[in-house]
C-alpha positions in Angstrom: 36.6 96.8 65.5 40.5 97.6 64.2 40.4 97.5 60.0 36.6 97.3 59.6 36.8 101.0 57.7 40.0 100.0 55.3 39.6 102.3 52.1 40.3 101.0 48.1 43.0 103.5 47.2 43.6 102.2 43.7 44.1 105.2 41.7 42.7 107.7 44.4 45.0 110.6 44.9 46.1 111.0 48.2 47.8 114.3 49.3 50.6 114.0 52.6 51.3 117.3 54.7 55.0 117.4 55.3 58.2 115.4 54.0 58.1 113.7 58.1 59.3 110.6 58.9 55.1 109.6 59.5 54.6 111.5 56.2 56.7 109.4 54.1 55.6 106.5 55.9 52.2 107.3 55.0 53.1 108.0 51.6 55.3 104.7 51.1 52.0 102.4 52.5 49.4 104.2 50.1 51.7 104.2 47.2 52.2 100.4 47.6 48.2 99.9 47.9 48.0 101.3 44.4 47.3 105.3 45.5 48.5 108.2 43.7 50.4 110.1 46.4 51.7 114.0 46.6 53.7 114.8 49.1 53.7 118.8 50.4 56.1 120.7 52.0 56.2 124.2 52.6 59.5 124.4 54.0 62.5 124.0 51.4 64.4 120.6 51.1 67.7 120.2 49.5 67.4 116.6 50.6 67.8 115.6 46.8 68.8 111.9 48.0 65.4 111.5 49.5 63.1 113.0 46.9 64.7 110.8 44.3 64.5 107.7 46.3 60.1 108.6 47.0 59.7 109.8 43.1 61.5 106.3 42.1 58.4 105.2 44.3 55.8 106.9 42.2 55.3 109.2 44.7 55.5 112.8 43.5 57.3 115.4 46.2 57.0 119.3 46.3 58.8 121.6 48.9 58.7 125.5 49.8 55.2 125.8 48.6 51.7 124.0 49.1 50.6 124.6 44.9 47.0 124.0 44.2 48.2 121.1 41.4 49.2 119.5 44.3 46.0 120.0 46.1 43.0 120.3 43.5 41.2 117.1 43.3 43.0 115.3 46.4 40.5 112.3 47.7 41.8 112.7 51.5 44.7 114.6 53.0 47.2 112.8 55.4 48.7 115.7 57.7 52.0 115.3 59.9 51.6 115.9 63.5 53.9 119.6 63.3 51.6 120.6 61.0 49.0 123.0 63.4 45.1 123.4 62.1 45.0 126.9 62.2 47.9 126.6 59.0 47.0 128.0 55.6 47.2 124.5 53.7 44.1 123.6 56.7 42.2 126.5 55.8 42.7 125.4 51.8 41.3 121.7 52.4 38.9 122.8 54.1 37.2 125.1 51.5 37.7 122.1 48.5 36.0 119.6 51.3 38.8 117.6 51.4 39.4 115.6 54.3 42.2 115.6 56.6 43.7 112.6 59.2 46.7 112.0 60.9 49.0 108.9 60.0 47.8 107.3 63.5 44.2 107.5 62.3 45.4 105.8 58.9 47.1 103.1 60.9 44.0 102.8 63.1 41.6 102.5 59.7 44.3 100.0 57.8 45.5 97.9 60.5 44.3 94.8 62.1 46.2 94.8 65.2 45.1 96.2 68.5 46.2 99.5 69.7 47.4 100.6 73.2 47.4 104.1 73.6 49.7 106.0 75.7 49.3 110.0 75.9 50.2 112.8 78.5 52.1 115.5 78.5 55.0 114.1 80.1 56.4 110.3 80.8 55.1 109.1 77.2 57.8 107.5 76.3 59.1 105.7 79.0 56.2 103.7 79.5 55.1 103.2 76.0 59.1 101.5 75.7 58.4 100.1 79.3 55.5 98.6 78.1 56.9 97.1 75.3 59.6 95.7 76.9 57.0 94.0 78.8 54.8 92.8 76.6 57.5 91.4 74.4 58.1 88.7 77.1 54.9 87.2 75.3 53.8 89.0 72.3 55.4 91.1 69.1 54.4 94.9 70.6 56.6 97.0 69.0 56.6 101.2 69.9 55.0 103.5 67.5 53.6 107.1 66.9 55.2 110.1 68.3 58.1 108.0 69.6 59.9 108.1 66.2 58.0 105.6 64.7 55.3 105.6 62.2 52.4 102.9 62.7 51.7 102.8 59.3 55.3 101.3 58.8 54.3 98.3 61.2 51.1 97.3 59.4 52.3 94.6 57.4 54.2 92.9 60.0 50.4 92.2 61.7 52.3 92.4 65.1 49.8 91.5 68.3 49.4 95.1 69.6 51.0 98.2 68.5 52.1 100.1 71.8 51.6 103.6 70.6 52.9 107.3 72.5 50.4 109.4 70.7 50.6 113.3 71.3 47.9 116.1 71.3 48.6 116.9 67.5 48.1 113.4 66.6 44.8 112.7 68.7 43.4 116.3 67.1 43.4 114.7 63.6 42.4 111.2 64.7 38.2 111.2 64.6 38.1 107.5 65.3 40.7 106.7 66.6 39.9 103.8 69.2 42.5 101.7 71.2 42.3 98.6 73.0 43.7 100.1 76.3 44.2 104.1 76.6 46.2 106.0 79.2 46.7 109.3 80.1 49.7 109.9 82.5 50.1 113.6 83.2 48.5 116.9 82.2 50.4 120.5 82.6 50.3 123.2 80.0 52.3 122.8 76.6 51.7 122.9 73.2 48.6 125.9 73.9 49.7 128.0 70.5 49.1 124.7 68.5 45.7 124.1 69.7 44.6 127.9 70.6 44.3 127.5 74.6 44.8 124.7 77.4 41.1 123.7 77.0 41.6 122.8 73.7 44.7 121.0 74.9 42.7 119.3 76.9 40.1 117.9 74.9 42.5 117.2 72.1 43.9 114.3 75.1 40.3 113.2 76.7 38.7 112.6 73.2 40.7 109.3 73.4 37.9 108.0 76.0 35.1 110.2 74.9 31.8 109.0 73.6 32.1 106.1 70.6 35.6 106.4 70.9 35.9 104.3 74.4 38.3 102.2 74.7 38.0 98.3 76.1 40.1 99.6 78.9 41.3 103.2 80.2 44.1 103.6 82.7 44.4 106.6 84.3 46.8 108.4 87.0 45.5 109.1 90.5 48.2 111.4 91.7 47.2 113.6 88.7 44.1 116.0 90.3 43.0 117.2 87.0 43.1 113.5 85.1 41.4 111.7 88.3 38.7 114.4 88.2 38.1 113.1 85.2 38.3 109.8 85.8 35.9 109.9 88.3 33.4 110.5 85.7 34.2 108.4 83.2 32.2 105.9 82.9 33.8 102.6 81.1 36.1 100.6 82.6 38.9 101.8 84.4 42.0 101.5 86.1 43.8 103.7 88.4 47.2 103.7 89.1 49.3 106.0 92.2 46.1 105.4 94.5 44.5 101.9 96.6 41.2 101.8 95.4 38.7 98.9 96.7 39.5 97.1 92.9 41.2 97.9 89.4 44.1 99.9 90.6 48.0 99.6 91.2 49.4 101.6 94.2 52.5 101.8 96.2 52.8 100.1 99.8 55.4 98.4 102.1 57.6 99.7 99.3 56.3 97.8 96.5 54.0 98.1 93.6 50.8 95.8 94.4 47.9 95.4 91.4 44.3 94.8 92.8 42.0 93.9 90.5 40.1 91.4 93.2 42.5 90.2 94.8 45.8 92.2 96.0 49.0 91.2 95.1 52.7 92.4 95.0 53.9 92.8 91.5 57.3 94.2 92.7 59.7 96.1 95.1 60.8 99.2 94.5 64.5 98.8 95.0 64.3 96.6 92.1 63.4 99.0 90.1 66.1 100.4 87.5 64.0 103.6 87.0 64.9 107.0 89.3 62.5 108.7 91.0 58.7 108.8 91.7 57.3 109.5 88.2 59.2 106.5 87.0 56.9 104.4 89.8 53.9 105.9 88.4 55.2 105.2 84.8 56.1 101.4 86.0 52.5 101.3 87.3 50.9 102.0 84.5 53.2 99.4 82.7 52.0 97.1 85.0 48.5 97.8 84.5 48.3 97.5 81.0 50.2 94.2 81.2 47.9 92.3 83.4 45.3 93.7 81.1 47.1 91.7 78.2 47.4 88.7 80.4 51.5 88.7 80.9 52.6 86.5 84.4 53.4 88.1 86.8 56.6 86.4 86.9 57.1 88.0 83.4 56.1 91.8 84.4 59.0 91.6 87.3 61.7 90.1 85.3 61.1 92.3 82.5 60.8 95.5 84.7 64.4 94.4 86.1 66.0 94.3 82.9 64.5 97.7 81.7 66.7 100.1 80.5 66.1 103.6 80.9 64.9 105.7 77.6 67.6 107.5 76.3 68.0 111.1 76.8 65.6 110.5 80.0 67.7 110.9 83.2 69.8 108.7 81.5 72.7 107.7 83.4 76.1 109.1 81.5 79.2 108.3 83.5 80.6 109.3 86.8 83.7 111.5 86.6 85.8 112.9 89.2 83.4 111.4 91.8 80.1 113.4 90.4 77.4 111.4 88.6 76.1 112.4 85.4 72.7 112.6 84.1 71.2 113.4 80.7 67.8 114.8 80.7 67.7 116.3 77.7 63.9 115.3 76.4 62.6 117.8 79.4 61.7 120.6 76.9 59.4 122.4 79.5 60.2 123.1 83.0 57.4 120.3 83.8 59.6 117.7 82.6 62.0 119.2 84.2 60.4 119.3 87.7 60.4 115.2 88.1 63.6 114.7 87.2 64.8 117.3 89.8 62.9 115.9 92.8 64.7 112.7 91.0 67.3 113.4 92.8 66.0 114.4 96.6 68.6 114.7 99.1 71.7 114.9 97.0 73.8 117.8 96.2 72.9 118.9 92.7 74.1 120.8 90.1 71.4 121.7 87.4 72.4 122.6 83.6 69.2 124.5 82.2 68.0 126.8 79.3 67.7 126.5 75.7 65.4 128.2 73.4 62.7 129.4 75.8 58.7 128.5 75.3 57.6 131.3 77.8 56.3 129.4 80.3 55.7 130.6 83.8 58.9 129.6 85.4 57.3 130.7 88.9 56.5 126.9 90.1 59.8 126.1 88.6 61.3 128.5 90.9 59.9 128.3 94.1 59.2 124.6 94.6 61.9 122.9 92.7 65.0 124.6 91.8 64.9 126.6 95.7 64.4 123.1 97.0 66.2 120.6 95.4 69.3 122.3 93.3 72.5 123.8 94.6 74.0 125.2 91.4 72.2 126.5 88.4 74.4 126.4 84.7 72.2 128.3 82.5 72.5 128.0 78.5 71.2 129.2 75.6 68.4 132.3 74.3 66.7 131.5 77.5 69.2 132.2 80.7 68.7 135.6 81.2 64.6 135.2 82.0 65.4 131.9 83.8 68.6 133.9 85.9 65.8 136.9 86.4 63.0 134.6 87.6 65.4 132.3 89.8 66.6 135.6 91.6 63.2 136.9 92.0 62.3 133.9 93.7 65.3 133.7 95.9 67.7 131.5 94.5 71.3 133.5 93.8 73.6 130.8 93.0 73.5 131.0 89.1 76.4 130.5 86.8 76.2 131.6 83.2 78.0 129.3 80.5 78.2 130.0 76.7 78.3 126.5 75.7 77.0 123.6 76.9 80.3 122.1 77.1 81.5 125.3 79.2 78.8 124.3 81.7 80.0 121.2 81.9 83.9 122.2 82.6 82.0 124.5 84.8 79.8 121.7 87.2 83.2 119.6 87.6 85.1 122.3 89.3 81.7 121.9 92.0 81.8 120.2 94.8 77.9 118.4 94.0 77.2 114.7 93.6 75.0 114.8 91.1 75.1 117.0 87.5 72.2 117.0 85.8 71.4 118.1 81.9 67.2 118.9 81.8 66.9 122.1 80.6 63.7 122.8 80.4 63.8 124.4 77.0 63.7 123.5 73.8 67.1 122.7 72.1 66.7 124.8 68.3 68.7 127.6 69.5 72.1 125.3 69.6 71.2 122.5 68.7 69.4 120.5 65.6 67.0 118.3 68.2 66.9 117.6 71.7 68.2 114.3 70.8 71.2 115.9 69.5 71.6 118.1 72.6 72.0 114.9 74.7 74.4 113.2 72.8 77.1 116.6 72.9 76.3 115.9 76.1 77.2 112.7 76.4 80.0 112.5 74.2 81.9 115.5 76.3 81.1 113.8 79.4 82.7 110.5 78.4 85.5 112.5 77.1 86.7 113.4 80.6 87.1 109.8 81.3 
């Protein structure tokens, strides 16, 4: 049960990892439950502002170093997600026996409200904000966790359920974590240096369901061979979304959504859906799923689903100059994310702005069976668009442009004759940009200035 374990932490000292937005939410909750709380960063600050503002607090702050004052005689260590267990400060705790959580674990422990869980490598956070839209037709079910967030900054507003995206990093230092509802959307490789291979990956997003950790409910994707493999042998109850199953499943026919838990029934069509492109029906699904599992009328589910609007930086629609449609995609980091909102776009001319700071990932699939298939002009950015110019000719596809900027690409794609530009660049954004939030908003700014 949620809040059965919550600790006394009057007086304890209580050490965060990393001056993060969930760090300093951590640090804020503790501090105001009577804890003594240092906050460590290794990486310099000259946010002066800040540190003044957390020290008013009580809370004491160090940056550029991890110093054993700091550590020595720490009752539990709350890490940041960034903060990967193979790290030095890790390998410290662990020799003093200290222990280490994440801040979605300390939400878990502290909080009374029920958690849904939503965790993949790609579509997070369009259906945790989906599903909160939905829910909030009925209940207070704010977003939390690796959406922006921090849970521990919702606890004393006791809201019904906390809708959570929660990433690999966060479910590796979350022992007991247990939500209400779970879901796991998509699996592809990322994140393998952080948790030493895609095994580890991998484990780091089934221990959600594993063992005393089971949720009430878990929802998983059909279309998804390596996540129905293991939902075939899971062995609570489930819910399967992207296939028609005899009960406890959502699908698509007659080109609707139907839910089937006994009895079939059409939840919605498909052309009233505001989301583009296939994932975003498998994302809607699972929406749907979790929403009937919280009771919401239907009635509710469709009306809310119709006024959804998409998650910014998500092929997020920008404006439509001289005739071509713009999209920003910047939250594709990895050419995975990249891939759906390419097919996205099926049957229309397309010109694709790519590249970034590269993560070395195979770029083969990228290649062959979506930028041959579905793009007509390639822009390429940034550190990465030499190996992504290399790998696209090697695979066949010739009509690359090279920009310097991305605001050059973007003069570039309107002197094109295609319908649709689209920003998903399949890279991380550090190379030019502070965030991949930032990347989208150049984006969109220029765009709108050629109104």
């Amino acid at each position: 049960m949620v809040g059965i374990m919550k600790r006394k932490w009057n007086d304890k000292k209580v050490l965060i990892l990393g001056l993060s937005k969930s760090g300093i939410s951590a640090a804020k909750y503790l501090s105001s439950r009577g804890a003594d709380c240092y906050i460590t960063e290794f990486k310099p600050s000259d946010d002066k502002e800040l540190i003044e503002e957390l020290e008013k607090e009580g809370i004491k702050v160090e940056t550029g170093r991890h110093s054993d004052e700091f550590i020595n005689d720490s009752y539990i260590a709350i890490t940041s997600p960034g903060v990967p267990p193979k790290s030095e400060i890790f390998q410290k705790l662990k020799e003093k026996n200290i222990p280490v959580i994440g801040e979605v674990e300390l939400a878990y422990l502290e909080s009374n409200s029920p958690f849904i869980a939503i965790t993949g490598t790609n579509g997070k956070t369009t259906t945790t904000y989906l599903t909160s839209h939905i829910l909030s037709s009925e209940y207070n079910a704010p977003v939390c966790g690796n959406i922006g967030v921090p849970p521990t900054s919702l606890i004393d507003k006791n809201p019904d359920y906390l809708v959570c995206e929660t990433s690999s990093f966060q479910l590796a230092t979350a022992p007991t974590f247990k939500p209400q509802i779970a879901c796991f959307l998509t699996f592809t490789p990322d994140h393998i240096d952080w948790h030493g291979g895609l095994d580890k990956y991998f484990e780091a997003k089934i221990s959600l369901f594993k063992d005393y950790k089971q949720p009430a409910y878990a929802v998983f994707n059909g279309a998804d061979e390596t996540i129905y493999k293991f939902a075939q042998s899971y062995g609570g109850e489930k819910f399967i979304y992207s296939k028609e199953l005899d009960k406890n499943c959502c699908y698509i026919k007659n080109n609707a959504i139907y839910f089937k838990r006994r009895e079939e029934e059409e939840i919605i069509k498909l052309s009233e859906i505001p989301l583009v492109g296939e994932h975003n029906w498998q994302n809607t699904m699972c929406a749907i799923i979790i929403a009937k599992l919280t009771g919401i009328s239907t009635e509710h589910i469709k009306e809310q689903i119709k006024s959804f609007k998409p998650v910014e930086h998500r092929i997020e629609y920008t404006a439509e100059v001289n005739g071509k449609k713009f999209y920003n995609d910047s939250k594709a980091t990895n050419p995975e994310a990249s891939f759906v909102a390419i097919k996205a776009f099926e049957g229309k001319s397309l010109t694709l702005i790519a590249g970034g700071r590269d993560k070395n990932t195979d770029l083969t699939e990228f290649c062959t069976d979506y930028i041959n298939k579905y793009v007509s002009t390639a822009i390429l950015i940034g550190e990465a668009a030499q190996r992504f110019k290399e790998n696209m000719e090697k695979n066949g596809f010739n009509n690359i442009i090279n920009a310097n900027s991305l605001e050059e690409a973007i003069d570039i794609s309107l002197t094109l004759n295609n319908e649709i530009v689209l920003l998903s660049p399949a890279c991380a954004s550090y190379d030019m940009f502070n965030s991949y939030e930032h990347r989208g908003e150049v984006f969109k700014d220029y765009v709108k200035s050629k109104l």
